[in-house]
C-alpha positions in Angstrom: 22.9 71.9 -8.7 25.5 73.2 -11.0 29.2 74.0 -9.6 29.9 77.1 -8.3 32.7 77.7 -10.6 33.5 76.4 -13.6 36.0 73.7 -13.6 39.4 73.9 -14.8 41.6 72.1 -17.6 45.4 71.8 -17.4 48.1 71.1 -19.5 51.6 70.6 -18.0 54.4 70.0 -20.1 56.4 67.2 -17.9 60.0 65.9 -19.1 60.0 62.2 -17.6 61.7 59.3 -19.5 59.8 60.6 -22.6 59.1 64.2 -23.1 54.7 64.6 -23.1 51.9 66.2 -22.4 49.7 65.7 -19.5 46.4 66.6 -20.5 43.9 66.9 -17.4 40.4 67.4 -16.6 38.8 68.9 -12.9 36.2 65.7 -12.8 34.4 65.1 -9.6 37.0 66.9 -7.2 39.9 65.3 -8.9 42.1 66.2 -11.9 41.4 63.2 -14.7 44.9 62.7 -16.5 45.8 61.4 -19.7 49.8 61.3 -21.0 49.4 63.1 -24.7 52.9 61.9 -25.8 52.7 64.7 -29.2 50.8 67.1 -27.1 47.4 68.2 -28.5 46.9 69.4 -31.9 44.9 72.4 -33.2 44.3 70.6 -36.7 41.1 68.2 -36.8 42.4 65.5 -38.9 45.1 64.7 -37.0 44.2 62.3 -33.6 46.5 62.5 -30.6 47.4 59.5 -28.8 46.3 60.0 -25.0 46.9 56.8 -22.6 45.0 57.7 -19.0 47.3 57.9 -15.9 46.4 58.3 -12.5 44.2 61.0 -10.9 45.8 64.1 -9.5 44.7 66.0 -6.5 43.6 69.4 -7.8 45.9 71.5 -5.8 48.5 70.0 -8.4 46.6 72.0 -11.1 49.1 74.9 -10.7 52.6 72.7 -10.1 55.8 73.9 -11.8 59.4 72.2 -11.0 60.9 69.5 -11.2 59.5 66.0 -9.9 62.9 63.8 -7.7 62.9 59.9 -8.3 59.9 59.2 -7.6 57.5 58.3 -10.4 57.1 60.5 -13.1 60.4 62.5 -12.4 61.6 65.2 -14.1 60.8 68.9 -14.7 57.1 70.2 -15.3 55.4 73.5 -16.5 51.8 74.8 -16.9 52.1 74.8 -20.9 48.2 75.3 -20.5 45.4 76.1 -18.4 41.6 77.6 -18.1 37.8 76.4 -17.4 36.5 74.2 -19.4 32.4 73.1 -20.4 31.2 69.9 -20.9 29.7 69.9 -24.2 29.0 65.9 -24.2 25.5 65.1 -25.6 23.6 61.7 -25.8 20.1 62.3 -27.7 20.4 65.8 -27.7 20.7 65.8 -23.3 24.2 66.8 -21.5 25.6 63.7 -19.9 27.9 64.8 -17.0 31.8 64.3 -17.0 32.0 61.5 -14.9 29.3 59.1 -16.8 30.7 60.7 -20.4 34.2 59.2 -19.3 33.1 56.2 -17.9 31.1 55.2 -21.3 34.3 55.9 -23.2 33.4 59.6 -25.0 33.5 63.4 -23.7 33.6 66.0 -25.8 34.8 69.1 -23.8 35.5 73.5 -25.2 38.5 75.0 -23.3 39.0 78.3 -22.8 42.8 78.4 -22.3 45.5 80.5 -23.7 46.7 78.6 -26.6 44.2 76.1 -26.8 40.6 77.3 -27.2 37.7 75.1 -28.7 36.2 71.5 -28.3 38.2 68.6 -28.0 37.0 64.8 -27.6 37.9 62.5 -26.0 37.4 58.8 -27.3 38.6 55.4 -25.6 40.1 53.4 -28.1 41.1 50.0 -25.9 41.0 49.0 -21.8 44.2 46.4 -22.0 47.0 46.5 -20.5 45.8 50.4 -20.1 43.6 52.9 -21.2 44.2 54.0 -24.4 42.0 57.3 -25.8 42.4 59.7 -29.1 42.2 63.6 -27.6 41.2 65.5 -31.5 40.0 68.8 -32.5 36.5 69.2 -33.2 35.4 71.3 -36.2 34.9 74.5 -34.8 35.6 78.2 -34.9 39.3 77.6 -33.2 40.2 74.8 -35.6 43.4 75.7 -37.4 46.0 73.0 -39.0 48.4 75.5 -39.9 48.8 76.0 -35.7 50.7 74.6 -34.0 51.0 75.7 -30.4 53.5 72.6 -29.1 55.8 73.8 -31.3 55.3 77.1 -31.2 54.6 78.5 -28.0 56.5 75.9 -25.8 56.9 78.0 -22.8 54.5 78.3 -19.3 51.5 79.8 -19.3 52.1 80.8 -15.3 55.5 81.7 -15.2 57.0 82.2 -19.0 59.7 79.6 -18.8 60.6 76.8 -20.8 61.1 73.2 -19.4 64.8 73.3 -20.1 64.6 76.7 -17.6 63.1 74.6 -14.9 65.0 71.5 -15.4 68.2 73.8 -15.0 66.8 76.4 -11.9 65.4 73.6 -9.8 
């Protein structure tokens, strides 16, 4: 039975010891993250580093402040969010999120506000952690002269930029 709503990508902005990206993916009830240190590119010949970090519970999908002392601190915005389809294929079937992930490939199109298009998702290595490349597929909403990290760095939710929450909070 397919999900009664379409299930959601997010892209927070999060200023911890190193400034990155964490790219995440509503999988099975949970948000599937990856840390996308140069953020995700619009340009197809360039591959993004994307090491996978613990789940999040999807009510963190929408999360905007800063983080205490606790792992992970320091300020967070929405930089990106929207549903996203499953376009993974093996022999021409769909294989759901969960198995596509497990066997080291997903190829997903977002619909977001500044990122729109397929992405994929490759894992590269398993030791000491997961390491994956996120790139831009050859589509439609491939551009290399875009670039939306640079660009358009402020929240898709509220407008601000992570030196406005770092400095409200």
């Amino acid at each position: 039975m397919a999900p009664a709503h379409a299930p959601i990508f997010v892209i927070q902005k999060h200023a911890a010891t190193t400034l990155h990206y964490d790219f995440r993916l509503e999988v099975d009830g949970v948000l599937k993250s990856w840390a996308v240190p140069k953020g995700p590119s619009t340009d197809p010949r360039v591959k993004r580093l994307a090491m996978a970090v613990d789940d999040h519970d999807l009510d963190y999908a929408d999360f905007e402040g800063v983080i205490g002392s606790d792992y992970g601190a320091g300020a967070v915005i929405v930089w990106d969010t929207g549903p996203y389809r499953n376009r993974t294929e093996r022999d021409g079937e769909e294989v759901a999120m969960g198995p596509a992930l497990a066997a080291g490939h997903a190829v997903v199109e977002l619909e977001g506000r500044k990122l729109r298009g397929r992405y994929a998702l490759t894992r590269t290595d398993t030791e000491p952690r997961e390491r994956w490349l996120l790139v831009k597929v050859r589509d439609d909403q491939a551009d290399a002269r875009r670039n939306p990290v640079s660009t358009q760095p402020e929240s898709v939710l509220t407008g601000r930029t992570i030196e406005q929450v770092a400095a409200g909070d």
